[in-house]
C-alpha positions as CSV (number, residue, x, y, z in Angstrom):
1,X,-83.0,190.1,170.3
2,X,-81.6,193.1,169.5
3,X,-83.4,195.4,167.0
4,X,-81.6,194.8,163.8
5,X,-78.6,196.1,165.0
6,X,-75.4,194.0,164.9
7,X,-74.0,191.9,167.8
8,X,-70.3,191.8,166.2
9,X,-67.1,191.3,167.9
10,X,-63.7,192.0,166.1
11,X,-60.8,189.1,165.9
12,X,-58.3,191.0,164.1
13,X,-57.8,187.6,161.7
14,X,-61.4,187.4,160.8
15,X,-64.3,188.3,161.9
16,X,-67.9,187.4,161.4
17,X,-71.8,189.2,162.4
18,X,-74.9,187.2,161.9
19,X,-77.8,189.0,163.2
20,X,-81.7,190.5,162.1
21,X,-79.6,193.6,159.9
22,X,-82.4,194.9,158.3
23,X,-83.5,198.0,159.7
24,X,-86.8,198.4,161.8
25,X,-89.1,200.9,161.2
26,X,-92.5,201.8,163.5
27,X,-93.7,202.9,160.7
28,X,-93.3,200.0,158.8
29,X,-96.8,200.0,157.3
30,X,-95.6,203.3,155.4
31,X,-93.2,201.6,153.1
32,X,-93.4,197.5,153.3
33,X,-91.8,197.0,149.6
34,X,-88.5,197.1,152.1
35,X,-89.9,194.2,153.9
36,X,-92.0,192.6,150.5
37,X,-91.2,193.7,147.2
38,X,-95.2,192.5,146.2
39,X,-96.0,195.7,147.6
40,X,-94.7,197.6,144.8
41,X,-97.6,199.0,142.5
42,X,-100.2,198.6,145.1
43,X,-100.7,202.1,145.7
44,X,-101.7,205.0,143.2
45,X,-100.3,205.4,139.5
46,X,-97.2,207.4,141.4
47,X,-96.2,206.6,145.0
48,X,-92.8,208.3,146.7
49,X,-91.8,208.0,150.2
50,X,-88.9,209.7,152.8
51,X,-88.4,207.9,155.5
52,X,-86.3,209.4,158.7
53,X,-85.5,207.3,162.2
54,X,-82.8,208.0,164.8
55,X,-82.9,205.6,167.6
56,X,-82.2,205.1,170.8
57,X,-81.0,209.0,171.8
58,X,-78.3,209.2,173.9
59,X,-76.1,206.7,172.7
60,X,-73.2,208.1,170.8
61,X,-73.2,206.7,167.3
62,X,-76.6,205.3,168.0
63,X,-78.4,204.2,164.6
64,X,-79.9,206.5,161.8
65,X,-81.2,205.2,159.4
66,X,-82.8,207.1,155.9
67,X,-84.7,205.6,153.1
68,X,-86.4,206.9,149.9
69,X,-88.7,204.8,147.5
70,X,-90.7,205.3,144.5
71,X,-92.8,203.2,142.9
72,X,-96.0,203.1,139.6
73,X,-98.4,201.3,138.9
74,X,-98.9,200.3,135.3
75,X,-99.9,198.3,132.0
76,X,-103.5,198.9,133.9
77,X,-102.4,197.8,137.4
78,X,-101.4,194.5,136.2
79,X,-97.5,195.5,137.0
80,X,-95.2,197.5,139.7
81,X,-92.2,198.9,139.2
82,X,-90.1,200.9,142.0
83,X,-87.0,200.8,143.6
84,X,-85.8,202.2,146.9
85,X,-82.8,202.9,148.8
86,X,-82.3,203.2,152.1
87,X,-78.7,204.2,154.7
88,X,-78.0,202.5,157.9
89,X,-75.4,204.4,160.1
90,X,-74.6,202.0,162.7
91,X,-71.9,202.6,164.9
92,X,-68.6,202.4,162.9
93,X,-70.6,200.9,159.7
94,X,-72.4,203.0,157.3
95,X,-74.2,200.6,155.2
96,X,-75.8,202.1,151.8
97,X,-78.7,199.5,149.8
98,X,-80.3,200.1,146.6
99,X,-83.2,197.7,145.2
100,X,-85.0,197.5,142.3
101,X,-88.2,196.0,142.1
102,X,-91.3,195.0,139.8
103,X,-94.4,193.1,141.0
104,X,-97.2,191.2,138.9
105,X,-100.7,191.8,139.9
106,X,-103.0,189.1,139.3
107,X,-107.0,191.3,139.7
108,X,-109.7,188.7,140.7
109,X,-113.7,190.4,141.5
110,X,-112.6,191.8,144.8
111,X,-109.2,191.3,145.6
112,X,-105.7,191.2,143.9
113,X,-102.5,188.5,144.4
114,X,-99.4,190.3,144.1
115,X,-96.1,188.5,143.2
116,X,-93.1,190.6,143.7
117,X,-89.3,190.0,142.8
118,X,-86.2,192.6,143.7
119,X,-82.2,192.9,143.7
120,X,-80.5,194.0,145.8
121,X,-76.9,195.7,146.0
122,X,-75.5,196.0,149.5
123,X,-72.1,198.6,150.1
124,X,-70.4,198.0,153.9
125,X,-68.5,200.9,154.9
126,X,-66.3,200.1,158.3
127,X,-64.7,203.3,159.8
128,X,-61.9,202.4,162.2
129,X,-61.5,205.5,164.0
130,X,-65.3,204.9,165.3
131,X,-63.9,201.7,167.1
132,X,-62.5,202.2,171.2
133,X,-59.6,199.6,171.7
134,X,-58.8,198.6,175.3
135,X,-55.3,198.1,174.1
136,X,-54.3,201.4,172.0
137,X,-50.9,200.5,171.6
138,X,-50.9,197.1,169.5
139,X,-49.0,197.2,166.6
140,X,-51.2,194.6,164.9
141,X,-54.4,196.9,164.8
142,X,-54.6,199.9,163.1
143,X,-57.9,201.7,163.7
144,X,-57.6,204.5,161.1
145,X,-57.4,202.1,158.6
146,X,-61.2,202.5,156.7
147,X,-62.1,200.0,154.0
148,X,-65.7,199.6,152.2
149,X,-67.1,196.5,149.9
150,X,-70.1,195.8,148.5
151,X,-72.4,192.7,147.1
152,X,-75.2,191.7,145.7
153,X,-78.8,190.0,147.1
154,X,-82.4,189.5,146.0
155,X,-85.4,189.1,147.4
156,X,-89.2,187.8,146.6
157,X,-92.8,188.3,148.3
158,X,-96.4,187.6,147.9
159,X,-99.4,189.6,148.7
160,X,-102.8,189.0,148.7
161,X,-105.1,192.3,149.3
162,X,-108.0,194.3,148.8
163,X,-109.0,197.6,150.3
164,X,-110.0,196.3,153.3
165,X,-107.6,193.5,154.3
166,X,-104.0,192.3,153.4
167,X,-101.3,189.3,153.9
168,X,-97.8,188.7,153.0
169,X,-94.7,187.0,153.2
170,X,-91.9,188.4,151.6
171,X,-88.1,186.6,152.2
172,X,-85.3,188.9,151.8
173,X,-81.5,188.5,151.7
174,X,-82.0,185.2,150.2
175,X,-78.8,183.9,148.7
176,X,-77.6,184.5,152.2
177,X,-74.6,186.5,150.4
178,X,-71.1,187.4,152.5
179,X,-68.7,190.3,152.2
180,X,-65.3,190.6,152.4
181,X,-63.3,193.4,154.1
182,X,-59.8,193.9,153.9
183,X,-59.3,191.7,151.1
184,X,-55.5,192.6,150.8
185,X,-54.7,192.4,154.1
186,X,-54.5,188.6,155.9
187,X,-53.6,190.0,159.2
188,X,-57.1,191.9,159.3
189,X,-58.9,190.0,157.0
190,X,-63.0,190.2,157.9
191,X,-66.4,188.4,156.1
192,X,-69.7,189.6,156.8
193,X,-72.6,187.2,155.7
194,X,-75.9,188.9,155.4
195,X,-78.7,186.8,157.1
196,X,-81.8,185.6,155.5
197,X,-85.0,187.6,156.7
198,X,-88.6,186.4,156.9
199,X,-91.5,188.4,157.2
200,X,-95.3,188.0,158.1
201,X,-98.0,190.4,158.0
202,X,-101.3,191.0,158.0
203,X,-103.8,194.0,158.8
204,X,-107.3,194.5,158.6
205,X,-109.8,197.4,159.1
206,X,-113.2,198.2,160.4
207,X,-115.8,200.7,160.3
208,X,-119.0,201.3,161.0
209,X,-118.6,205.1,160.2
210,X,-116.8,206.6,156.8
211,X,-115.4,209.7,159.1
212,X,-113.6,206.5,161.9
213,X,-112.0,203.9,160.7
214,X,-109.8,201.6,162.8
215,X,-106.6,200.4,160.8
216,X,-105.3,197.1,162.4
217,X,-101.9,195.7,161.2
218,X,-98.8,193.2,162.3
219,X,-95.7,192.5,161.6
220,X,-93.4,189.6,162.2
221,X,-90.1,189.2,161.2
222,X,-87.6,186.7,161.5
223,X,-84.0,185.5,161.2
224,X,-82.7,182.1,161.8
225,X,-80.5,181.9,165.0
226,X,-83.1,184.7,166.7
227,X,-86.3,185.3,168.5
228,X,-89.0,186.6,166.3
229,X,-90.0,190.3,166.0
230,X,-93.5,191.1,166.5
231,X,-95.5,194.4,166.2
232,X,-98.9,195.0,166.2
233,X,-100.6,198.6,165.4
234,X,-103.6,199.8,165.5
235,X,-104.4,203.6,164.6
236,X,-107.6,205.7,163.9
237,X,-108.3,207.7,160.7
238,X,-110.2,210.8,161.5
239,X,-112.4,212.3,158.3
240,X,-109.5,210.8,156.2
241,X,-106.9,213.5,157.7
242,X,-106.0,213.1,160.9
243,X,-104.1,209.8,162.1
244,X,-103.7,208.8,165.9
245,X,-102.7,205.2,167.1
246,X,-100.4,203.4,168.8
247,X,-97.8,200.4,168.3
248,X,-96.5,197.6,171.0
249,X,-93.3,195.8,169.6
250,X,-92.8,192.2,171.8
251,X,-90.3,192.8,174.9
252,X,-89.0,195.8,173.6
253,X,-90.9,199.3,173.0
254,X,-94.4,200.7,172.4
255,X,-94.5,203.5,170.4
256,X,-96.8,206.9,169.6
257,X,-98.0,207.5,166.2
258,X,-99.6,211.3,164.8
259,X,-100.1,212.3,161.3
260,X,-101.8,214.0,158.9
261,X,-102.9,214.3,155.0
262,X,-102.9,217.4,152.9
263,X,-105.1,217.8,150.0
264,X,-106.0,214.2,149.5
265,X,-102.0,213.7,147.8
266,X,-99.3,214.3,151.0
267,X,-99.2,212.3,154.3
268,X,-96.6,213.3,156.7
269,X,-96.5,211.1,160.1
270,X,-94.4,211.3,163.3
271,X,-93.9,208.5,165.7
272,X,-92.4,208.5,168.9
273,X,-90.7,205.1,170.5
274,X,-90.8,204.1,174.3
275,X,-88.4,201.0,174.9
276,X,-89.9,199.3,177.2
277,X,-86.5,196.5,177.7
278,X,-84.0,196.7,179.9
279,X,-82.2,199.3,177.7
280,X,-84.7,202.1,178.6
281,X,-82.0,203.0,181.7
282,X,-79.6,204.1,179.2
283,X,-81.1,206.1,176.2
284,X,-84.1,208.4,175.5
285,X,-86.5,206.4,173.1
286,X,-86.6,206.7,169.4
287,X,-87.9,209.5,166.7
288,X,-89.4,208.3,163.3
289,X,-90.7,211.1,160.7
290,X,-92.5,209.9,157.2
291,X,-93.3,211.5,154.1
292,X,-95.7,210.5,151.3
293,X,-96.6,212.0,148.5
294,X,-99.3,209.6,145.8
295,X,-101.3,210.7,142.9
296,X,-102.9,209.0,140.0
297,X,-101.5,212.2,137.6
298,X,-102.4,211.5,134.1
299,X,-105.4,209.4,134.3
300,X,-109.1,210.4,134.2
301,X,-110.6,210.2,137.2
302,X,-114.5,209.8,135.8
303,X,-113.5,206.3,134.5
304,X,-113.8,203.1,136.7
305,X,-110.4,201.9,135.6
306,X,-107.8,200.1,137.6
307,X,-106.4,202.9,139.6
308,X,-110.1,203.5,141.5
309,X,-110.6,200.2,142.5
310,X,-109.1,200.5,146.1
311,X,-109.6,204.1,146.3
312,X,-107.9,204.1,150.0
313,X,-104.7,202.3,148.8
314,X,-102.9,206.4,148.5
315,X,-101.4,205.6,151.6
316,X,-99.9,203.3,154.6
317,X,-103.4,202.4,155.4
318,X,-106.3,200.2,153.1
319,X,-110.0,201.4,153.9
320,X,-113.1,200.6,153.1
């Protein structure tokens, strides 16, 4: 399967892409209310994200994709409320989504179930000029002809977690919703139907020393019509600053990850991708950068309320 990028081909009458067109990120454990919206108000009181990728180097037009998302924790923890957005530059598409989301946190002695909601609104650009025709001359295709539409999606997850564990399902794209392009024009007339997505995870961590902690997680996604996408991580937390691990992503890339916190509130993280499919003859892996900043402003921190119950939530990671 190919990484969430489309397999389309044009028929100048219609044309149609079914594929996994969410984007992927090796850092996924950074920001997973893209994948489950029930991960929205698990961190501090306020939690803000930039995330970077450019894959596959070398390619011309290869993807790049950018996301921001903010989210807070309120009414005592018992609710989330966030949104993100994130742009996909793909080849001659460059796809712009913007979610909101809220999340209801049900608090048992040791653990919390989160139930998570979000919509969705979805804007396609398609620039013609980024498209090579083997026949320039036909009349019947004009590839500097741009056009751009839009719809709307939701999605829904659950989550149950405490600092020390986690697992989720979260469905996104669900309504299965299709876009038009060139609506006034039969002759190039085009739909796009987004694909539901489906994703698993699950992650636990162990210690037997507070300055090392071992930070297990997984990932699997997946998209009727396709082979399922499956990363597992693993990564060591160093005297809760420095971050070191590594990632393997099922026939197709293993990755290296490097980070570090400042002053208990900023995490910034690199990772570096190796593809490992038959595509590594023809591009120069993948670059991922994240930023974090999460703080618990406003509250007092001498009181055991709701905001120190998982005090290791701040970040991608959940420790004990």
């Amino acid at each position: 399967m190919i990484r969430r990028h489309f397999i389309f081909a044009f028929v100048f009458i219609s044309f149609q892409v079914v594929a996994q067109q969410y984007p992927w990120w090796t850092q996924y454990r950074s920001n997973q209310t893209l994948f489950n919206p029930a991960f929205c108000g698990t961190k501090r009181v306020v939690d803000a994200r930039i995330n970077y990728r450019n894959q596959w180097l070398g390619y011309e037009d290869a993807p790049k994709t950018y996301a921001l998302s903010l989210n807070a924790r309120l009414a005592k923890g018992r609710v989330g409320i966030g949104g993100f957005a994130f742009k996909d530059d793909i080849g001659p598409f460059r796809n712009l989504y913007t979610a909101l989301t809220a999340a209801y946190h049900l608090k048992f002695p040791d653990s919390e179930l989160s139930l998570g909601v979000q919509g969705n609104y979805m804007q396609y650009k398609f620039v013609g000029t980024k498209v090579t025709l083997r026949n320039q001359q036909d009349k019947a295709v004009n590839q500097y002809v741009t056009d751009k539409t839009g719809n709307y999606d939701f999605s829904f997850g659950v989550l149950y977690y405490n600092d020390r564990f986690h697992i989720g399902i979260g469905a996104n794209n669900v309504s299965t919703s299709k876009l038009e392009f060139y609506k006034k024009d039969s002759l190039k007339k085009g739909f796009y139907t987004n694909a539901s997505h489906y994703c698993f995870s699950a992650g636990f961590n162990w210690s037997d020393n507070p300055d090392f902690l071992f930070e297990n997680s997984l990932l699997a996604v997946y998209v009727p019509g396709f082979n399922a996408s499956i990363d597992y991580t693993i990564r060591m937390h160093m005297k809760k600053s420095l971050i070191a691990g590594f990632s393997f992503r099922l026939n197709d890339a293993i990755a290296l990850q490097l980070g570090y916190t400042i002053k208990d509130m900023v995490q910034i993280c690199y990772s570096y991708d190796i593809v490992t499919s038959p595509l590594r003859k023809y591009q120069k892996g993948s670059h991922e950068i994240t930023i974090a900043f999460s703080s618990n402003m406003g509250t007092d921190k001498r009181k055991r309320g709701f905001n120190n119950r998982f005090l290791k939530q701040r970040y991608q990671y959940m420790i004990n």
